[in-house]
C-alpha positions as CSV (number, residue, x, y, z in Angstrom):
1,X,-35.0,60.0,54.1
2,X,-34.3,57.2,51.5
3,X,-32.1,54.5,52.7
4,X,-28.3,53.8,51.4
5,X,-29.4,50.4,50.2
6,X,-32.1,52.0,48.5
7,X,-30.2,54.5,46.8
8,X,-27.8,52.3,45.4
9,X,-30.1,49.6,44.3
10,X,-32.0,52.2,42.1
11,X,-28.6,53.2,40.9
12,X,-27.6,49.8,39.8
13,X,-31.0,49.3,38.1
14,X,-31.0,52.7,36.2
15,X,-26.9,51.4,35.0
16,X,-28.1,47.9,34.1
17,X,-30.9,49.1,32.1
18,X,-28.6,50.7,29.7
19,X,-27.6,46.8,28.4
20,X,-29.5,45.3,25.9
21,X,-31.0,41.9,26.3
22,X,-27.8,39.7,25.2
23,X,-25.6,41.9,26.7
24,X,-27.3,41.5,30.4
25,X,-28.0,38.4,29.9
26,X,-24.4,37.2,29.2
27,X,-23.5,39.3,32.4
28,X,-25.8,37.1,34.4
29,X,-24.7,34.1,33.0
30,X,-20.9,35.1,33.5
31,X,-22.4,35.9,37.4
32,X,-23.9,32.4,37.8
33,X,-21.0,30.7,36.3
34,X,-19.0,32.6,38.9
35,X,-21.3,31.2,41.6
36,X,-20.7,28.1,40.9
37,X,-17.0,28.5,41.3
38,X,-17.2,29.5,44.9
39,X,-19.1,27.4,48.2
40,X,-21.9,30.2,47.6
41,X,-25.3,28.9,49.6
42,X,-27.3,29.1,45.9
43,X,-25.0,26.5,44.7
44,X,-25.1,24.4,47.8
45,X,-28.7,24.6,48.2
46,X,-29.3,23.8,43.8
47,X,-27.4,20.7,44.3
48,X,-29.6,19.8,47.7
49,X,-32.2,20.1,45.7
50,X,-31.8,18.3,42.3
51,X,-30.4,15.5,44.3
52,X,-33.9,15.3,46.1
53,X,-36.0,16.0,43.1
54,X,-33.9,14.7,39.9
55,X,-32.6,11.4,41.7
56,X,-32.7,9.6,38.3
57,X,-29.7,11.8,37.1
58,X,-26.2,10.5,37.1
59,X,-24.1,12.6,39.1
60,X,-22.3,14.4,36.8
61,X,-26.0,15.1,34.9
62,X,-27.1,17.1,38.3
63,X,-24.1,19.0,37.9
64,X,-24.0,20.0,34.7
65,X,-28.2,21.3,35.1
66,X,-26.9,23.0,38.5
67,X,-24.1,24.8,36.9
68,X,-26.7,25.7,34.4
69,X,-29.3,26.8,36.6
70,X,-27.2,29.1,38.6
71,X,-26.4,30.8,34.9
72,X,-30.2,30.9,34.4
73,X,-30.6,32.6,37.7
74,X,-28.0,34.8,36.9
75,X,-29.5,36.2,33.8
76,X,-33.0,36.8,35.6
77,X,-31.2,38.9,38.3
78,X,-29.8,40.9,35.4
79,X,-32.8,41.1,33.2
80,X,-35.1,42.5,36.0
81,X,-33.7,46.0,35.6
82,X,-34.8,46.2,32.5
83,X,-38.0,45.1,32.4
84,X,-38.4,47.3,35.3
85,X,-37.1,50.6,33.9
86,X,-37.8,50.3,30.2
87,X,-40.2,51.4,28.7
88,X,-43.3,48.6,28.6
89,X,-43.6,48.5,24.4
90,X,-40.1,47.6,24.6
91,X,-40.2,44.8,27.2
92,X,-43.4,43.7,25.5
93,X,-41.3,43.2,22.6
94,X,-39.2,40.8,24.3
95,X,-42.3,38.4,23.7
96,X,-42.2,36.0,20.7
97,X,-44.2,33.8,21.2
98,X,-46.9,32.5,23.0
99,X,-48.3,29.0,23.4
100,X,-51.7,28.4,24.9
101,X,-53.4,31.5,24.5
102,X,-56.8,30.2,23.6
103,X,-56.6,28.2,27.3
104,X,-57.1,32.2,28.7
105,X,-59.9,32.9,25.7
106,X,-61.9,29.7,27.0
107,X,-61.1,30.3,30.9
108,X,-62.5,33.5,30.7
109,X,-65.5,33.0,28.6
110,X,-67.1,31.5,31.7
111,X,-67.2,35.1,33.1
112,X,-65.6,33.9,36.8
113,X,-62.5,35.0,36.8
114,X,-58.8,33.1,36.2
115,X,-56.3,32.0,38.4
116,X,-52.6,32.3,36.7
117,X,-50.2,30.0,38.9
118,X,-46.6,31.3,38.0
119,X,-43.7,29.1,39.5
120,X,-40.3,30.4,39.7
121,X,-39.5,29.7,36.1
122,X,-37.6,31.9,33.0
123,X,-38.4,35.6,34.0
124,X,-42.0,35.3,35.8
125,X,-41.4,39.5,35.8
126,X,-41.9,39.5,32.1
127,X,-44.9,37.0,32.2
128,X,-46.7,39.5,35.0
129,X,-46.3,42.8,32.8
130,X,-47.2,40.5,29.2
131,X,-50.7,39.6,31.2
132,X,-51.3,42.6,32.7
133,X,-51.4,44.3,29.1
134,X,-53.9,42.2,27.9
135,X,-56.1,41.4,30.6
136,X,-57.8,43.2,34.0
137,X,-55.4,41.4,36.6
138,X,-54.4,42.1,40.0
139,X,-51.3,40.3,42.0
140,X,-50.1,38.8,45.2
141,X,-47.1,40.1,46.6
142,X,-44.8,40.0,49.5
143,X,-43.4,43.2,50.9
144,X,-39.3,43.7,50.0
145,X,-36.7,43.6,52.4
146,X,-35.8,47.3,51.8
147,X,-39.4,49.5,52.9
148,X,-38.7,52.5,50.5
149,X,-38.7,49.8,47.5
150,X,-41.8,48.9,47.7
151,X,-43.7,51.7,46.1
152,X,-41.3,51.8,43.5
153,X,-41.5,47.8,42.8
154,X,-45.5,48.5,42.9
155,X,-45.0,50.9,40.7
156,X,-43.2,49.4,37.9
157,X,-45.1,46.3,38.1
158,X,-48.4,48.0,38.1
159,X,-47.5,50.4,35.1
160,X,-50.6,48.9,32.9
161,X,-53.1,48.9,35.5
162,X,-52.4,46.0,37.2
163,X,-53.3,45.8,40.9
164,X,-50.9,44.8,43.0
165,X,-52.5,43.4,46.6
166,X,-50.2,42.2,49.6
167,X,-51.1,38.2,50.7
168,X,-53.0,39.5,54.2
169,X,-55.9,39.3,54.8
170,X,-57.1,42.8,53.1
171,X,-55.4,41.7,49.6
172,X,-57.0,38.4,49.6
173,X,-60.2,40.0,50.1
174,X,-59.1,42.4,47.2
175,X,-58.1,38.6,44.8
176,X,-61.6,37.3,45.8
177,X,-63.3,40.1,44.6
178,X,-61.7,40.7,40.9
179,X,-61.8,37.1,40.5
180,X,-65.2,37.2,40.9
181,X,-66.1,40.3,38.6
182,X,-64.5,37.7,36.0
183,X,-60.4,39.1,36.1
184,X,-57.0,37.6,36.4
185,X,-55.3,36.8,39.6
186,X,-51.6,36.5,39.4
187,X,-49.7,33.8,42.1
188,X,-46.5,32.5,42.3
189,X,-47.4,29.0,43.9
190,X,-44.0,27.2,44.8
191,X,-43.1,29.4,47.9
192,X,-43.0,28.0,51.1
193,X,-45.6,29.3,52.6
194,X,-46.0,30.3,56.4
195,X,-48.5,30.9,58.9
196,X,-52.4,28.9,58.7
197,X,-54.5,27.9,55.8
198,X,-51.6,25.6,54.2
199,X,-51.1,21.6,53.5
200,X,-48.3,19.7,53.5
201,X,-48.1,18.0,50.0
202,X,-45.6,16.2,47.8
203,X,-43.3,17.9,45.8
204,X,-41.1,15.8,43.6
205,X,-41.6,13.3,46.2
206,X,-40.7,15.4,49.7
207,X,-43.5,16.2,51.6
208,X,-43.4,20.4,51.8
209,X,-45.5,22.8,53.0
210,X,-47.6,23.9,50.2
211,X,-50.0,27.2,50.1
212,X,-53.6,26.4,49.6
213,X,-54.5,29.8,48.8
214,X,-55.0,29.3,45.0
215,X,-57.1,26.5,45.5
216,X,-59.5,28.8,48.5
217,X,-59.8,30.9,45.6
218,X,-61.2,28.6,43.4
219,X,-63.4,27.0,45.8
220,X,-64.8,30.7,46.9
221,X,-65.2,31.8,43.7
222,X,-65.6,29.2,40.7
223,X,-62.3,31.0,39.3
224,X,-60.4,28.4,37.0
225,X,-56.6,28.2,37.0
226,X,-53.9,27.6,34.7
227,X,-50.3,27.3,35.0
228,X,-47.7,29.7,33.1
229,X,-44.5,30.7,32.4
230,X,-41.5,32.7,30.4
231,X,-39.5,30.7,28.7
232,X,-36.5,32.0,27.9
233,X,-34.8,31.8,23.9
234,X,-31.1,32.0,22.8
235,X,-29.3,34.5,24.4
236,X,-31.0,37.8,23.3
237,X,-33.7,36.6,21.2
238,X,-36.3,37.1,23.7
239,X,-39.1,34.5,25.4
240,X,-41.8,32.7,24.5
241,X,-44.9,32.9,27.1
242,X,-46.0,29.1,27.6
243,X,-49.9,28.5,29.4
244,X,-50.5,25.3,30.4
245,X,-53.6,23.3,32.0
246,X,-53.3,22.3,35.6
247,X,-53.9,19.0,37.2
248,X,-57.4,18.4,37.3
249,X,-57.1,17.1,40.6
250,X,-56.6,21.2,41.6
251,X,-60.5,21.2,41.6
252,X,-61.1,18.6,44.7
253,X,-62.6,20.0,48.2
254,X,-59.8,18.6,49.9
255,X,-57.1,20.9,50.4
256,X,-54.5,18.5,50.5
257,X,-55.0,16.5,47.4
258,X,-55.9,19.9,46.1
259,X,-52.4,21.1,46.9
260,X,-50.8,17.9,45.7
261,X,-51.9,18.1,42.2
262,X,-51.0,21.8,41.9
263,X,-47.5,21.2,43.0
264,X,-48.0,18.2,40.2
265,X,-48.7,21.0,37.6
266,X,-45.9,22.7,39.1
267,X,-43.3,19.8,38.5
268,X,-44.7,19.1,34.8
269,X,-43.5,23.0,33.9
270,X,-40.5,22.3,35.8
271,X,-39.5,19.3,33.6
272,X,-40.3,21.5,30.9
273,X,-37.6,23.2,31.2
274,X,-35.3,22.5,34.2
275,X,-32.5,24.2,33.8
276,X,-34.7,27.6,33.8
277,X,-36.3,26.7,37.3
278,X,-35.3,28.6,40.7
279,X,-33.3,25.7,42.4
280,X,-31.8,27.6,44.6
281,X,-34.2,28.6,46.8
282,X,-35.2,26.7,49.6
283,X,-38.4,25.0,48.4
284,X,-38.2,21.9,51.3
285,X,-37.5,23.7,54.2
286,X,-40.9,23.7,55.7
287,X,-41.4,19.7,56.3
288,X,-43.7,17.8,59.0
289,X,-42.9,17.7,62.3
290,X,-40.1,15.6,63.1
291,X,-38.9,15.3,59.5
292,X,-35.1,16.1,58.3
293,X,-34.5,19.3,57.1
294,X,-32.5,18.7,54.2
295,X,-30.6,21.9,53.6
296,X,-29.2,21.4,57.6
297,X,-29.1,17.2,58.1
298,X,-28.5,17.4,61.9
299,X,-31.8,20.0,63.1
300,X,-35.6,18.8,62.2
301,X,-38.4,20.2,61.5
């Protein structure tokens, strides 16, 4: 028997994807600039975390990109039903543009596979699904909160084929191998990561817990890796799919200056476009031992 919270998630997403771009995404902005209204976590944990990584801002700079990253965040929470129950010509069509293809074209002309690092920018949904329509790909996930939505979200996402592999043990094995029959593998690479295998590594300064699963990969496999994201336009004029090089510094044996240059790739996409980057999640949470955690001043790490 399907869950209550299941039941009326699915109906929300089947209402929302009546809305056309503009409209859901003025919805979501309307949402975030209601969250920033009220003493919401998001907002509390977006200005934690501009202060730590955009000290150079004058005060009332950090809140002005705070306000509009809450909006931002807003919009993806309302463009994800769409993209999940439309039809995939028509989300496809959502892409304008696209800068950097020929980085893929070269990357896999070496026949040993690619590495796409996705951070928590624009819509990362709609980068997935563009990818997966052009190219074999498989992708890490991490199971949902709800247990019956997570066939339907592996569904959905894997509409064109693409593989969707949990981050155990099992689905790495799964990454390894399509990397090395020369496909895509898909990672989001700014969660805090738990559990063994990780580094702690600089990001924007704070020294975090950083996954060093991307960087395994490459070592295990010769796999290259670029960096990624979905920018988004105007309100309802759709996105533009950027690819980017990463630090070169991602190809060093050492996992920790490994990891260090990959969250370097991650912060140069992030100053891309600030305003479009998921600040309010809880990026510095996982410090050394001993340190501050910054979202609660009194505990440590």
């Amino acid at each position: 028997m399907k869950s209550t919270q299941y039941i009326i998630l699915r109906g929300l997403f089947r209402l929302a994807s009546h809305l056309s771009l503009g409209m859901a995404q003025r919805i979501g902005a309307a949402l975030g600039s209601l969250a920033w209204r009220l003493p919401l976590q998001a907002k509390r944990v977006t200005r934690i975390n501009l202060e730590i990584c955009l000290p150079a801002l004058s005060p009332p700079e950090r809140r002005e990109l705070a306000r509009q990253s809450l909006r931002h965040t807003g919009r993806t929470i309302m463009e994800i039903p769409l993209l999940w129950e439309w039809p995939v010509p028509r989300c496809l069509e959502l892409v304008r543009e696209v800068e950097g293809r020929e980085l893929i074209d070269q990357a896999l002309a070496t026949g040993k596979g690619l590495i796409l690092l996705a951070p928590h920018i624009g819509n990362w949904e709609l980068a997935g699904l563009y990818f997966s329509s052009r190219y074999r790909m498989a992708a890490l996930y991490s199971p949902p909160n709800i247990a019956e939505f997570e066939a339907y979200m592996i569904r959905v996402r894997g509409r064109l084929g693409s593989e969707l592999v949990r981050g155990d043990r099992r689905g790495l094995t799964r990454l390894a191998a399509i990397l090395g029959e020369g496909g895509v593998a898909g990672i989001l690479p700014d969660q805090s990561p738990r559990g063994k295998g990780n580094a702690f590594a600089p990001f924007f300064g704070m020294s975090v817990k950083t996954m060093t699963l991307a960087v395994r990969l490459m070592q295990k496999t010769g796999a290259g890796a670029l960096m990624t994201y979905a920018q988004r336009l105007e309100t309802g004029a759709g996105f533009r799919i950027v690819i980017r090089p990463v630090d070169p510094g991602m190809f060093d044996l050492d996992p920790a200056t490994a990891a260090t240059a990959m969250n370097r790739s991650i912060e140069q996409c992030v100053l891309d476009i600030p305003a479009q980057y998921q600040w309010a999640y809880k990026r510095m949470r996982h410090r050394p031992a001993g340190e501050i955690d910054p979202y609660h001043p009194d505990r440590r790490c």
